[in-house]
PyMOL Python script that loads the backbone (N, CA, C, O; Angstrom):
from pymol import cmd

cmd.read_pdbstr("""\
ATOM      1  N   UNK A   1       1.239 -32.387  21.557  1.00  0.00           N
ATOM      2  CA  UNK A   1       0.817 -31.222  22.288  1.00  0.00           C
ATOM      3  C   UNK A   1       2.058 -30.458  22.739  1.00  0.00           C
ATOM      4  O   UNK A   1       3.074 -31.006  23.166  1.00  0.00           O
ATOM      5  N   UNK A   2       1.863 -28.994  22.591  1.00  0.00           N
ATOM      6  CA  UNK A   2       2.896 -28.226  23.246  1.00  0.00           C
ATOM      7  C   UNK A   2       2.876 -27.288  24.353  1.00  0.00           C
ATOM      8  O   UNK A   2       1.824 -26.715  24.635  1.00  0.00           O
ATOM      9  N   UNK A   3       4.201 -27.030  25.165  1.00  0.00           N
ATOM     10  CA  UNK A   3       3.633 -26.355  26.695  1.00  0.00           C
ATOM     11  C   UNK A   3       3.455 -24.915  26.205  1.00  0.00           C
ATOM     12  O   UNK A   3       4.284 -24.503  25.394  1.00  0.00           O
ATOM     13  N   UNK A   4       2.402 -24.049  26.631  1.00  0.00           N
ATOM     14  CA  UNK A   4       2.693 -22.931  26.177  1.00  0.00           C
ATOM     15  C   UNK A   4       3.602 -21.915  27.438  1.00  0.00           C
ATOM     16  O   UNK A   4       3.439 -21.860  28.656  1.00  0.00           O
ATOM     17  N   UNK A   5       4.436 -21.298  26.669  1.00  0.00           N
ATOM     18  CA  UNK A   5       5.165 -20.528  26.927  1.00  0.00           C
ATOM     19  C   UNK A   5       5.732 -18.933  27.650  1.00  0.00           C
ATOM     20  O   UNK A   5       6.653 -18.765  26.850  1.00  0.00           O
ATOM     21  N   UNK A   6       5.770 -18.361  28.078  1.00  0.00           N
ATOM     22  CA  UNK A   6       5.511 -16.963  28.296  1.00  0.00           C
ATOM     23  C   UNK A   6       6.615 -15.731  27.715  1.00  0.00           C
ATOM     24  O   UNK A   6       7.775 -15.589  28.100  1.00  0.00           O
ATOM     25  N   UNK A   7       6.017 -15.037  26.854  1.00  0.00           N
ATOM     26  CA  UNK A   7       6.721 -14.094  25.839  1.00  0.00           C
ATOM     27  C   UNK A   7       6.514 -12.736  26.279  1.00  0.00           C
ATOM     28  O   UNK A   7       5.904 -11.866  25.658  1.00  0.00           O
ATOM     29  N   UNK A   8       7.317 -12.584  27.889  1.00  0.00           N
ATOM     30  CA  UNK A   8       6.630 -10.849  27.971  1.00  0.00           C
ATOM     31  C   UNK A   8       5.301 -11.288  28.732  1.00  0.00           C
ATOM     32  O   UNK A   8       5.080 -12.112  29.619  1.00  0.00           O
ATOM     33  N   UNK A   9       4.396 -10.265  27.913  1.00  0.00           N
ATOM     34  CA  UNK A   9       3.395 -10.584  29.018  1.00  0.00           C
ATOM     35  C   UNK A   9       2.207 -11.203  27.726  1.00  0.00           C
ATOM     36  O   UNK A   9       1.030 -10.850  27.646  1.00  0.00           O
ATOM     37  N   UNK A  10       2.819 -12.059  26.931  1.00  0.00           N
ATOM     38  CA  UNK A  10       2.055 -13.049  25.951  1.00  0.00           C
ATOM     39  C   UNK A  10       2.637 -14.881  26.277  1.00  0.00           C
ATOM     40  O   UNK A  10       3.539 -15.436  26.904  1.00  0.00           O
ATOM     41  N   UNK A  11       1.070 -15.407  25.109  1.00  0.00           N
ATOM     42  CA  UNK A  11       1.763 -16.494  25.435  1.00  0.00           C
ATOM     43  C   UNK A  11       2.246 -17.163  24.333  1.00  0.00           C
ATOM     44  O   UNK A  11       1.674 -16.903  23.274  1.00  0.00           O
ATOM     45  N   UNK A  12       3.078 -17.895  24.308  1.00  0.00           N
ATOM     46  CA  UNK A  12       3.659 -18.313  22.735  1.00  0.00           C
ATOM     47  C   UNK A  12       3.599 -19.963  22.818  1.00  0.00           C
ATOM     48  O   UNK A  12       3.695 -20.711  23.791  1.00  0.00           O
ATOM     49  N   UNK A  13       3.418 -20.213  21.516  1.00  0.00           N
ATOM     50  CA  UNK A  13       3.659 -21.592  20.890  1.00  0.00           C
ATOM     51  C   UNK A  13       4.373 -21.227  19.756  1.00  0.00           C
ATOM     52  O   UNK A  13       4.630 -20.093  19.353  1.00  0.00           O
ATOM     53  N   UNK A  14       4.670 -22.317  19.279  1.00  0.00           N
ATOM     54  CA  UNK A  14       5.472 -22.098  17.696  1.00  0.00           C
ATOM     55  C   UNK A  14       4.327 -23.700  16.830  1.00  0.00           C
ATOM     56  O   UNK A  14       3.748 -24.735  17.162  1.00  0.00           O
ATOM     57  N   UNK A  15       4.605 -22.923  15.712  1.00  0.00           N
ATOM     58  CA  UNK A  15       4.419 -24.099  14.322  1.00  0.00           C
ATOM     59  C   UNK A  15       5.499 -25.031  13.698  1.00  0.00           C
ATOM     60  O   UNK A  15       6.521 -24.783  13.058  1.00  0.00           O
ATOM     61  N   UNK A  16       4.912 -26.193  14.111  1.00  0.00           N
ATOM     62  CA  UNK A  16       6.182 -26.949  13.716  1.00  0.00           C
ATOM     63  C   UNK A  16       6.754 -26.767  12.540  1.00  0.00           C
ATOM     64  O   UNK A  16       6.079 -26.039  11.812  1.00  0.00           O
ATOM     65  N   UNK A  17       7.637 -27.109  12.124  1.00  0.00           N
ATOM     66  CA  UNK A  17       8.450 -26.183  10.797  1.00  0.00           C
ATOM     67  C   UNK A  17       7.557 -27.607   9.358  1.00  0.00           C
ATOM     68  O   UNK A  17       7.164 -27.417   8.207  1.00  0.00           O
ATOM     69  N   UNK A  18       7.576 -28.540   9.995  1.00  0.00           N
ATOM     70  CA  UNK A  18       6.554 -29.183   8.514  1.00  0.00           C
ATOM     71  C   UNK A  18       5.513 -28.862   7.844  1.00  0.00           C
ATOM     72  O   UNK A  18       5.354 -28.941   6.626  1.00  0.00           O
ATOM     73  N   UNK A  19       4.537 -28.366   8.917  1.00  0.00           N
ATOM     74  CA  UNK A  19       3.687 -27.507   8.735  1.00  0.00           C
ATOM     75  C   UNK A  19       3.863 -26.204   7.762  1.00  0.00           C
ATOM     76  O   UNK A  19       3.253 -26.097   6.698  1.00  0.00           O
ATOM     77  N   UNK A  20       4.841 -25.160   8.304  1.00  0.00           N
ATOM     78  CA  UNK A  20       5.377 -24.260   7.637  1.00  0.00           C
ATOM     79  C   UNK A  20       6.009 -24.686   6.195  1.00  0.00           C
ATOM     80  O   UNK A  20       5.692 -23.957   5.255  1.00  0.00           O
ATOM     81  N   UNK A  21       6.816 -25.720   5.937  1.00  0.00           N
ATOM     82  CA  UNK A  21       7.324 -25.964   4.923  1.00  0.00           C
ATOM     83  C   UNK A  21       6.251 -26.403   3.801  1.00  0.00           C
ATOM     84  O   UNK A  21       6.602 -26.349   2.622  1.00  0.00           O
ATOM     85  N   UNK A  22       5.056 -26.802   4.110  1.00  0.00           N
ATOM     86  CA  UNK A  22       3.628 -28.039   3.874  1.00  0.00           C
ATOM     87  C   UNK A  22       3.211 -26.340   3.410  1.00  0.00           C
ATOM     88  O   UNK A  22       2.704 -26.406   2.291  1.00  0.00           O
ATOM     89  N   UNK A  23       3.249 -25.181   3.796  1.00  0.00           N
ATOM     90  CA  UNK A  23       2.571 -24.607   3.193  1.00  0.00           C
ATOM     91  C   UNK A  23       3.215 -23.070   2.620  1.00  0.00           C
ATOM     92  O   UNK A  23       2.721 -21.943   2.577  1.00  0.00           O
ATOM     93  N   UNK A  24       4.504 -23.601   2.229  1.00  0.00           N
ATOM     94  CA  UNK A  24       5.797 -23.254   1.529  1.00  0.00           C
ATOM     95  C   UNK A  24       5.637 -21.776   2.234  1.00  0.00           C
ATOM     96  O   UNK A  24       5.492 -20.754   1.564  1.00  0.00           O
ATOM     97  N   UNK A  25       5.672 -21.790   3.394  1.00  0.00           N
ATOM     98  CA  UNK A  25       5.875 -20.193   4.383  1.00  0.00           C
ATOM     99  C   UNK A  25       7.236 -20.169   4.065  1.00  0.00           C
ATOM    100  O   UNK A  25       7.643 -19.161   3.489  1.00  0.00           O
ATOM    101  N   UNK A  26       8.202 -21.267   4.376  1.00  0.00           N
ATOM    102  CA  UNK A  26       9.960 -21.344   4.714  1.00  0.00           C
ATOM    103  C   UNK A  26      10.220 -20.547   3.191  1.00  0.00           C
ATOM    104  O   UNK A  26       9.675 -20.834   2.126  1.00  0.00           O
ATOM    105  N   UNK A  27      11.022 -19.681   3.395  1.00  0.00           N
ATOM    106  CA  UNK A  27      12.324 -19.123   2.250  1.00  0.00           C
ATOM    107  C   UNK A  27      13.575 -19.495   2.275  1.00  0.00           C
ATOM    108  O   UNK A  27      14.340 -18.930   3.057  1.00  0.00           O
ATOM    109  N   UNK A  28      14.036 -20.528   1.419  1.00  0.00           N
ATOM    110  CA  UNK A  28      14.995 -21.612   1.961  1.00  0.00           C
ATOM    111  C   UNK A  28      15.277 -22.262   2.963  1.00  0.00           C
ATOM    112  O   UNK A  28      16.434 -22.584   3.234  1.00  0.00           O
ATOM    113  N   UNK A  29      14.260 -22.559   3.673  1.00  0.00           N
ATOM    114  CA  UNK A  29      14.333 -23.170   5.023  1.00  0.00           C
ATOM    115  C   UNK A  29      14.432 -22.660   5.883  1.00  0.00           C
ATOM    116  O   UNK A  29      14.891 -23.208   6.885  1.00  0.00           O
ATOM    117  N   UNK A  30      14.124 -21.640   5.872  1.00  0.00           N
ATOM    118  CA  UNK A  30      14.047 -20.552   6.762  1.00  0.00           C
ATOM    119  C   UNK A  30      12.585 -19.589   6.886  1.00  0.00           C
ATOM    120  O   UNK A  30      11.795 -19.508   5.945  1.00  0.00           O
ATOM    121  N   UNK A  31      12.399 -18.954   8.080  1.00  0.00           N
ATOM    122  CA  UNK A  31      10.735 -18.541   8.386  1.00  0.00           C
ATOM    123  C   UNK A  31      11.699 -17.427   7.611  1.00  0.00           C
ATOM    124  O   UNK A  31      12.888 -17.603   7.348  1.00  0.00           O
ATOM    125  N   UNK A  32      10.795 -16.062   7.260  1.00  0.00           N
ATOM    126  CA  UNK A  32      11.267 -14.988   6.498  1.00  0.00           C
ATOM    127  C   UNK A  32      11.306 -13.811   7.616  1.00  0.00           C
ATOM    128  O   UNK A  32      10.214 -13.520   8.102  1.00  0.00           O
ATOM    129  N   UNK A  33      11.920 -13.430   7.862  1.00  0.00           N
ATOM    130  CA  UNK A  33      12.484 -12.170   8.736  1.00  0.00           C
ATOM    131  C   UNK A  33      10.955 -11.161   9.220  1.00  0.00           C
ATOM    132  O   UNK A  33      10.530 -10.452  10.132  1.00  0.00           O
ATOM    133  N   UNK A  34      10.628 -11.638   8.062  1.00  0.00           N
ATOM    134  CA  UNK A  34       9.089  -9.896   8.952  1.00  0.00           C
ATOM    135  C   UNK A  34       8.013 -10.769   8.679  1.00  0.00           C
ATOM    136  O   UNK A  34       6.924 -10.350   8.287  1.00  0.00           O
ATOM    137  N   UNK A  35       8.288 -12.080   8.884  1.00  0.00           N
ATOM    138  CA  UNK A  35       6.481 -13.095   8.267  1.00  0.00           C
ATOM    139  C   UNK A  35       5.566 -12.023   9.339  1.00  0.00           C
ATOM    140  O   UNK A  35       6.153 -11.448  10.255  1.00  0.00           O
ATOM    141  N   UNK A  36       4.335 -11.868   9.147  1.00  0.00           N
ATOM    142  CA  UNK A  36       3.571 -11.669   9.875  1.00  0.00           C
ATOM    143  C   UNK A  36       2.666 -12.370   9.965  1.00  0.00           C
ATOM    144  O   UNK A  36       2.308 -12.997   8.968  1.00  0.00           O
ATOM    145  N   UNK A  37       1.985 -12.506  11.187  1.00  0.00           N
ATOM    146  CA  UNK A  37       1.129 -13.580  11.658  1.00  0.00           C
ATOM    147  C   UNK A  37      -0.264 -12.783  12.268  1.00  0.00           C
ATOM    148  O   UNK A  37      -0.284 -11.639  12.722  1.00  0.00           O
ATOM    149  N   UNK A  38      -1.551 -13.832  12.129  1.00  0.00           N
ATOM    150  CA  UNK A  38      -2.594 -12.699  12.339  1.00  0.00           C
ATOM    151  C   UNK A  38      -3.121 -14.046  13.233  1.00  0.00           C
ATOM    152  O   UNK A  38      -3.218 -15.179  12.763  1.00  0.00           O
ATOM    153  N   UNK A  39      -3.461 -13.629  14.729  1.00  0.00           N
ATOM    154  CA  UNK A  39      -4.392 -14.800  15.824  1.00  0.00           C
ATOM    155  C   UNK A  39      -5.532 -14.153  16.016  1.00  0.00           C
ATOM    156  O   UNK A  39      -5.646 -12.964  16.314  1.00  0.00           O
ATOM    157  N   UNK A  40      -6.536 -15.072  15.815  1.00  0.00           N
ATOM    158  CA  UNK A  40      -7.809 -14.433  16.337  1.00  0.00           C
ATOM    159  C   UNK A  40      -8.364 -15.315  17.436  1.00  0.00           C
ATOM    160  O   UNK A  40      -7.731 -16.369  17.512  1.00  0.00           O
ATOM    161  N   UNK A  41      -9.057 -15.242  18.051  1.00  0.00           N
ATOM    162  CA  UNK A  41      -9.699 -15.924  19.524  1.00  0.00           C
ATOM    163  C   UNK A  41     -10.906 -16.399  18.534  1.00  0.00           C
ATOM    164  O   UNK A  41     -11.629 -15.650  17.876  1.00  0.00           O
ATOM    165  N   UNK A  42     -10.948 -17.700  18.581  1.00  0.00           N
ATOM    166  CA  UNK A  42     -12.531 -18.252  18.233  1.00  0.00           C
ATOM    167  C   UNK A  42     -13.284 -18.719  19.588  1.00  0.00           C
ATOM    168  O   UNK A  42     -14.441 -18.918  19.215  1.00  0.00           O
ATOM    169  N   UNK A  43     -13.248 -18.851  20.252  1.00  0.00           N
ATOM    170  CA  UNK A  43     -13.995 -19.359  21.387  1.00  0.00           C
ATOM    171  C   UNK A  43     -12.782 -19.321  22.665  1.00  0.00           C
ATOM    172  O   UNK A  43     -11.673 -18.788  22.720  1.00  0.00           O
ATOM    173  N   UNK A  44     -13.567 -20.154  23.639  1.00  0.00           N
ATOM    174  CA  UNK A  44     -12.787 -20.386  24.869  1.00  0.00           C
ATOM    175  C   UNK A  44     -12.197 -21.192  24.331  1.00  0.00           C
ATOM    176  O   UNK A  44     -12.655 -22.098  23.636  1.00  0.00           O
ATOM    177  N   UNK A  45     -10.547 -20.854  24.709  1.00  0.00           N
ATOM    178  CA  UNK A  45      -9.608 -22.041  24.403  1.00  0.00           C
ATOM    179  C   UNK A  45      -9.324 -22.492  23.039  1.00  0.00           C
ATOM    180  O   UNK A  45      -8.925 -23.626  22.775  1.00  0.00           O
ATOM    181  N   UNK A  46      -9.550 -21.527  22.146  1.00  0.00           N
ATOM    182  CA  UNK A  46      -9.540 -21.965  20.448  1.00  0.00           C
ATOM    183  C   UNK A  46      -9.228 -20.717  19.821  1.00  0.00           C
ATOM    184  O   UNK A  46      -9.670 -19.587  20.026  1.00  0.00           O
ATOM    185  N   UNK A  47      -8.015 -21.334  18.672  1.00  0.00           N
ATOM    186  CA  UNK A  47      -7.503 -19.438  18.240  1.00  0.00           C
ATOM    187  C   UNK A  47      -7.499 -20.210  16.985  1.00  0.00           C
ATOM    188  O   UNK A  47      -7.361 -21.418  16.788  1.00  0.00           O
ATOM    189  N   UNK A  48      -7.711 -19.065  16.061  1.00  0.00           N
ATOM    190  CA  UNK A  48      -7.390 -19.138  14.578  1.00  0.00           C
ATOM    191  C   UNK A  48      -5.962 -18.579  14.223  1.00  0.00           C
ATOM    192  O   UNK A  48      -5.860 -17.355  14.309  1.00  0.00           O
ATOM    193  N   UNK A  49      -4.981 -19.195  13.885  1.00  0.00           N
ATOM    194  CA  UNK A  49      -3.633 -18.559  13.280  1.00  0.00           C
ATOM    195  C   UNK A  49      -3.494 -18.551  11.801  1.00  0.00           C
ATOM    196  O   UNK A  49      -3.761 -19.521  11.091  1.00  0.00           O
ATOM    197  N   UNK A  50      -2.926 -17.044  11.241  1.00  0.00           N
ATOM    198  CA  UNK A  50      -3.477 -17.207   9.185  1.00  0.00           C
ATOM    199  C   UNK A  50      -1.956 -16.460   9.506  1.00  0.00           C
ATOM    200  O   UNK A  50      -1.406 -15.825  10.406  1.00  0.00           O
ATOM    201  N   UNK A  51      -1.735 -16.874   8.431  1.00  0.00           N
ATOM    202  CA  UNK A  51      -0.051 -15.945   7.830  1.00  0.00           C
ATOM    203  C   UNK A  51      -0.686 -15.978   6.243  1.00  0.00           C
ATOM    204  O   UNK A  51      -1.294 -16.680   5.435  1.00  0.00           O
ATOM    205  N   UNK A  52      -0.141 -14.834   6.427  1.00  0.00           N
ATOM    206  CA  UNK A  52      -0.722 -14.096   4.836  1.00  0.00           C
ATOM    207  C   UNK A  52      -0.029 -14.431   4.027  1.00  0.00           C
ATOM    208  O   UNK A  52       1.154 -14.519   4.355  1.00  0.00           O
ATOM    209  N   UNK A  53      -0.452 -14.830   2.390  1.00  0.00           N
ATOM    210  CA  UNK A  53       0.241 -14.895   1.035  1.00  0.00           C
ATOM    211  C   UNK A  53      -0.227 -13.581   0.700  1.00  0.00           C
ATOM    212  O   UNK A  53      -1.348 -13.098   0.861  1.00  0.00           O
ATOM    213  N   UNK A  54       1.174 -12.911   0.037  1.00  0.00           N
ATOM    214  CA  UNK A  54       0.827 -11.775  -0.779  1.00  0.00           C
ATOM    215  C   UNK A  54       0.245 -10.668  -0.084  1.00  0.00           C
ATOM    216  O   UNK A  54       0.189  -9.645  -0.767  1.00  0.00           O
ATOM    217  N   UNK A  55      -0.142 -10.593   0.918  1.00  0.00           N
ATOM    218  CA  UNK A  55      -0.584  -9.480   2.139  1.00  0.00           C
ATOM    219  C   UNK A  55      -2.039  -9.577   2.799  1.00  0.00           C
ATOM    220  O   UNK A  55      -2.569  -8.947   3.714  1.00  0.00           O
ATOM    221  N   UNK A  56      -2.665 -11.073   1.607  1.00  0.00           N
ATOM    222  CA  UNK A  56      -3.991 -11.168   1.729  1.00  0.00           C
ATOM    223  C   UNK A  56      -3.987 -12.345   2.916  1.00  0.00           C
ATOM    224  O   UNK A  56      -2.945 -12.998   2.860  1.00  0.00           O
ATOM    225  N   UNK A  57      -5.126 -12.884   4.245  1.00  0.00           N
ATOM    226  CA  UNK A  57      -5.434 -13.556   4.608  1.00  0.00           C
ATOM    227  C   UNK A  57      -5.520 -14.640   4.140  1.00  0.00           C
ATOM    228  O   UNK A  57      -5.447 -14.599   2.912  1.00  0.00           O
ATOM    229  N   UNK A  58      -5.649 -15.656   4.559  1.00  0.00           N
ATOM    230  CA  UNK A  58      -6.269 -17.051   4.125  1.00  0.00           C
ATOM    231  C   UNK A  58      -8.116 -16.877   4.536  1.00  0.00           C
ATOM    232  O   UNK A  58      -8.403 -16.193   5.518  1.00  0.00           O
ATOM    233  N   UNK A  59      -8.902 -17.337   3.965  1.00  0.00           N
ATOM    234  CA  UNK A  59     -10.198 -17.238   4.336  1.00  0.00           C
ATOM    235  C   UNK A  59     -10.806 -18.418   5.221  1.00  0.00           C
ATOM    236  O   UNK A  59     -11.134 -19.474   4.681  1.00  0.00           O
ATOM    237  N   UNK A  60     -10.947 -18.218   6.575  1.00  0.00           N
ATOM    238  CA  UNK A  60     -11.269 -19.599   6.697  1.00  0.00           C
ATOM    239  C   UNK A  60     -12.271 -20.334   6.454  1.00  0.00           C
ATOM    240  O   UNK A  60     -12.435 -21.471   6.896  1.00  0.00           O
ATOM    241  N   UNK A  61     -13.147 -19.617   5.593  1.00  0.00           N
ATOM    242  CA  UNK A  61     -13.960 -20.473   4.989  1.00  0.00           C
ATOM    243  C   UNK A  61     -13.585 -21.168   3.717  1.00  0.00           C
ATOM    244  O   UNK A  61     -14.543 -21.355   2.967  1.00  0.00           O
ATOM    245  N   UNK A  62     -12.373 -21.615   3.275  1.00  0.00           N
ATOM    246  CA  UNK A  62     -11.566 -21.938   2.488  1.00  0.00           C
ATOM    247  C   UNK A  62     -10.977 -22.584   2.928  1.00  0.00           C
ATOM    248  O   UNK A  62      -9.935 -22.734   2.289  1.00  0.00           O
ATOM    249  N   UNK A  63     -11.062 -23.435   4.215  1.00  0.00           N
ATOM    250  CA  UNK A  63     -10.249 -24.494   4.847  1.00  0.00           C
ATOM    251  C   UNK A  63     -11.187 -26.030   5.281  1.00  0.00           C
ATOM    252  O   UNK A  63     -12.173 -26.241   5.988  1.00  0.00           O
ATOM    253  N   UNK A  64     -10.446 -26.740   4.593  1.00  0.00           N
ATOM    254  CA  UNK A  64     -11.550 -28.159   4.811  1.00  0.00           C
ATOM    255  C   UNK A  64     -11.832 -28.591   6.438  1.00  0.00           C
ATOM    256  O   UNK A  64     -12.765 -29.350   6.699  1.00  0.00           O
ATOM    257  N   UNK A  65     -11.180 -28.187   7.233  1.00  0.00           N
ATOM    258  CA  UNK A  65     -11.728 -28.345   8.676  1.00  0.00           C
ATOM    259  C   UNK A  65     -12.658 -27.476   8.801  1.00  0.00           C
ATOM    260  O   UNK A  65     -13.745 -28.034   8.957  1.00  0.00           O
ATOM    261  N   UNK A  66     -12.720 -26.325   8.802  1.00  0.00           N
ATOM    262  CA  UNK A  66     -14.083 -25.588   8.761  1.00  0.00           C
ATOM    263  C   UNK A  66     -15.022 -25.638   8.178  1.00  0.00           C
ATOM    264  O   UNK A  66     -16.018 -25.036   8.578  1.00  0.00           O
ATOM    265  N   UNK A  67     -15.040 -26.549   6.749  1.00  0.00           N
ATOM    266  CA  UNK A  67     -15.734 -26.903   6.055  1.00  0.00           C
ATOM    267  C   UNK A  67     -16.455 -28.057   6.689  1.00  0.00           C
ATOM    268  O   UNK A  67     -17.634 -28.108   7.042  1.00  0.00           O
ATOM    269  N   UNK A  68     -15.701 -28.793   6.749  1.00  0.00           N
ATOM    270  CA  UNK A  68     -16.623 -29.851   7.405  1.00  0.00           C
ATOM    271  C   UNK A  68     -17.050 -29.522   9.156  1.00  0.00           C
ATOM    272  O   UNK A  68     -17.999 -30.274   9.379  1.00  0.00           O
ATOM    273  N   UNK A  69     -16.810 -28.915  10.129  1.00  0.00           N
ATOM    274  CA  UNK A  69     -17.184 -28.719  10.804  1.00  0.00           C
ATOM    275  C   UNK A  69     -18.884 -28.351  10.208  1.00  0.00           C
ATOM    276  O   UNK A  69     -19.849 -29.106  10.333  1.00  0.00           O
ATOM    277  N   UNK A  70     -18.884 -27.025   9.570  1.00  0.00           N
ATOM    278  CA  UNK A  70     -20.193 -26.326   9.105  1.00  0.00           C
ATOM    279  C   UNK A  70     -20.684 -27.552   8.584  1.00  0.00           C
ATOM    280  O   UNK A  70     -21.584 -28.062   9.251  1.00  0.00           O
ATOM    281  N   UNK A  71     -20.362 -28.087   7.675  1.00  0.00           N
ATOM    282  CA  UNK A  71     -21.187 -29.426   7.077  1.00  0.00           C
ATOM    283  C   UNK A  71     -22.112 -29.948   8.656  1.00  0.00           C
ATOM    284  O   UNK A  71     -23.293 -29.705   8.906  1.00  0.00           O
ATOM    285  N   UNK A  72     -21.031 -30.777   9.603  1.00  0.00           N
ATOM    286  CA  UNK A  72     -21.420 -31.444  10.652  1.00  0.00           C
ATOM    287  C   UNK A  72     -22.556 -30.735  11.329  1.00  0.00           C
ATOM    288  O   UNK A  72     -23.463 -31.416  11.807  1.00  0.00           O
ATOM    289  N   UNK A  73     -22.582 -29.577  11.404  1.00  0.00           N
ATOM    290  CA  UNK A  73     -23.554 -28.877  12.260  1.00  0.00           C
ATOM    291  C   UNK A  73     -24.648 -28.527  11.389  1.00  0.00           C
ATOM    292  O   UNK A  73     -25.598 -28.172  12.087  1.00  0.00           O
ATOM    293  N   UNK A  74     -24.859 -28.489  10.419  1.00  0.00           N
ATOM    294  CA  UNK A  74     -26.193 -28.562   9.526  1.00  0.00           C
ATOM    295  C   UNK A  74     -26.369 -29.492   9.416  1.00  0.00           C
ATOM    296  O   UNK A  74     -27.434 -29.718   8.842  1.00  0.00           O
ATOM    297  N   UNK A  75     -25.612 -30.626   9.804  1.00  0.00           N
ATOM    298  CA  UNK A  75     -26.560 -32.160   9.980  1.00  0.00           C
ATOM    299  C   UNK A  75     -27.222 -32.486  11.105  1.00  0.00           C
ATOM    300  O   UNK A  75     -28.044 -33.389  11.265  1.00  0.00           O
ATOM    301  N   UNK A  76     -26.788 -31.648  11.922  1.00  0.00           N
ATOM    302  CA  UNK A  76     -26.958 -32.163  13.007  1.00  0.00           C
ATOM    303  C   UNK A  76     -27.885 -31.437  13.692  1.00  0.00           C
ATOM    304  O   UNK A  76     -28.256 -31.650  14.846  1.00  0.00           O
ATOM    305  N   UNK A  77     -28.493 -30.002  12.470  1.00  0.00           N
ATOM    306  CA  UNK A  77     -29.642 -29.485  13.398  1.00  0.00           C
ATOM    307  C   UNK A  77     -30.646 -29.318  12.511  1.00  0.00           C
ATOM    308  O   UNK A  77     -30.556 -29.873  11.416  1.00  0.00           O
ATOM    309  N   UNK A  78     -32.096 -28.300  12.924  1.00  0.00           N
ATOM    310  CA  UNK A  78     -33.186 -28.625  11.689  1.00  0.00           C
ATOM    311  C   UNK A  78     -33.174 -27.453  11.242  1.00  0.00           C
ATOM    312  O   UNK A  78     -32.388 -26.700  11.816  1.00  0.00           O
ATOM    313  N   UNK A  79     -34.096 -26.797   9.964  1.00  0.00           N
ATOM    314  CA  UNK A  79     -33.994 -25.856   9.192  1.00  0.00           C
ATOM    315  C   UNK A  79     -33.791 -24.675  10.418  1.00  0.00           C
ATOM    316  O   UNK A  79     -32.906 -23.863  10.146  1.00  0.00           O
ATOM    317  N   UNK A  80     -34.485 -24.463  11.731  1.00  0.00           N
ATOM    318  CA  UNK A  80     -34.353 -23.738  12.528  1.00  0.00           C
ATOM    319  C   UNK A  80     -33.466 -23.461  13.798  1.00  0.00           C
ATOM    320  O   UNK A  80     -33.724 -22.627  14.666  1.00  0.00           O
ATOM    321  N   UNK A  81     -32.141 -24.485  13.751  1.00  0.00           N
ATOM    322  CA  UNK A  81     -31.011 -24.405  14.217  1.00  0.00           C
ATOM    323  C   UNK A  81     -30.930 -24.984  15.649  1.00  0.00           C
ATOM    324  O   UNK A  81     -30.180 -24.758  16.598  1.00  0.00           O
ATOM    325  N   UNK A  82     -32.237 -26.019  15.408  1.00  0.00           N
ATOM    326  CA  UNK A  82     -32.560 -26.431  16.533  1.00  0.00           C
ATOM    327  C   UNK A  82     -32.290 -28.256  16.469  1.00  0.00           C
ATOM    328  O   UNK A  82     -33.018 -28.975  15.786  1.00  0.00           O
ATOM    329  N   UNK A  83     -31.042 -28.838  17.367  1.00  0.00           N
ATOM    330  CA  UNK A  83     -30.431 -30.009  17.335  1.00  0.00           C
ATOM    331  C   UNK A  83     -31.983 -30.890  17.123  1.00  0.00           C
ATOM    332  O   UNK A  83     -33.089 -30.837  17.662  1.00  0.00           O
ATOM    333  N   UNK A  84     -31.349 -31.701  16.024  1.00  0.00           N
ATOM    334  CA  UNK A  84     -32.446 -33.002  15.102  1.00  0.00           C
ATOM    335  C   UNK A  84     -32.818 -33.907  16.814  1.00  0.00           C
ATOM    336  O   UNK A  84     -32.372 -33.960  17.961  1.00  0.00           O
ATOM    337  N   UNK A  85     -33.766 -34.401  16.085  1.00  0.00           N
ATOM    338  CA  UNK A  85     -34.767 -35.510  17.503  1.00  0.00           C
ATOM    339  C   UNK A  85     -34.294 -36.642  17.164  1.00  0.00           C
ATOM    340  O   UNK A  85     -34.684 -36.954  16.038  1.00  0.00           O
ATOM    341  N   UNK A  86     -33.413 -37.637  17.792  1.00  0.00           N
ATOM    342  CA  UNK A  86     -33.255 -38.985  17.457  1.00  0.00           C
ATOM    343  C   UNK A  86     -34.638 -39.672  17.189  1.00  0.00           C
ATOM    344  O   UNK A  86     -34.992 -40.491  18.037  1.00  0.00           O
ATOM    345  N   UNK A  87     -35.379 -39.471  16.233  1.00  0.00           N
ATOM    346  CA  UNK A  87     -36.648 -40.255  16.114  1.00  0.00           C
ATOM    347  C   UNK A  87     -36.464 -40.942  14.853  1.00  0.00           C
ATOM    348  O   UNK A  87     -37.338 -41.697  14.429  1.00  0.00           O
TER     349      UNK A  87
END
""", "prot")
cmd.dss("prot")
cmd.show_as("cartoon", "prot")
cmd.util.cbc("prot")
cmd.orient("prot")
């Protein structure tokens, strides 16, 4: 876990650089001078962070944690979105 930070009147964390390297962001080991980064707010207390290939997003429906989240929650409710009856 990391402390978050204060940037101005934002708040900052950083990505550990394995991560970054794991998804070949680094340009010789290095972040690239103008990376741009896109945060979105998913809920209270939950952000989505995408750095673009090629100028395009990542989709997060193209990510196996979100994937299986959605999996988990259609198991877990009935055709009408209403949580299953332990029966």
């Amino acid at each position: 876990m990391q402390k978050l930070r204060t940037d101005g009147s934002s708040g900052l964390v950083t990505i550990p650089r394995h991560y970054l390297s794991k998804d070949r962001v680094l340009d010789d080991g290095d972040v690239p001078d103008e990376q741009q980064v896109d945060v979105e707010r998913l809920g209270e207390r939950a952000y989505l962070v995408r750095i673009p290939d090629d100028g395009s997003l990542p989709d997060p429906q193209d990510c196996e944690v979100i994937e299986r989240l959605v999996g988990q929650r259609i198991l877990n409710e009935d055709a009408y979105g209403q949580p299953r009856s332990a029966d």
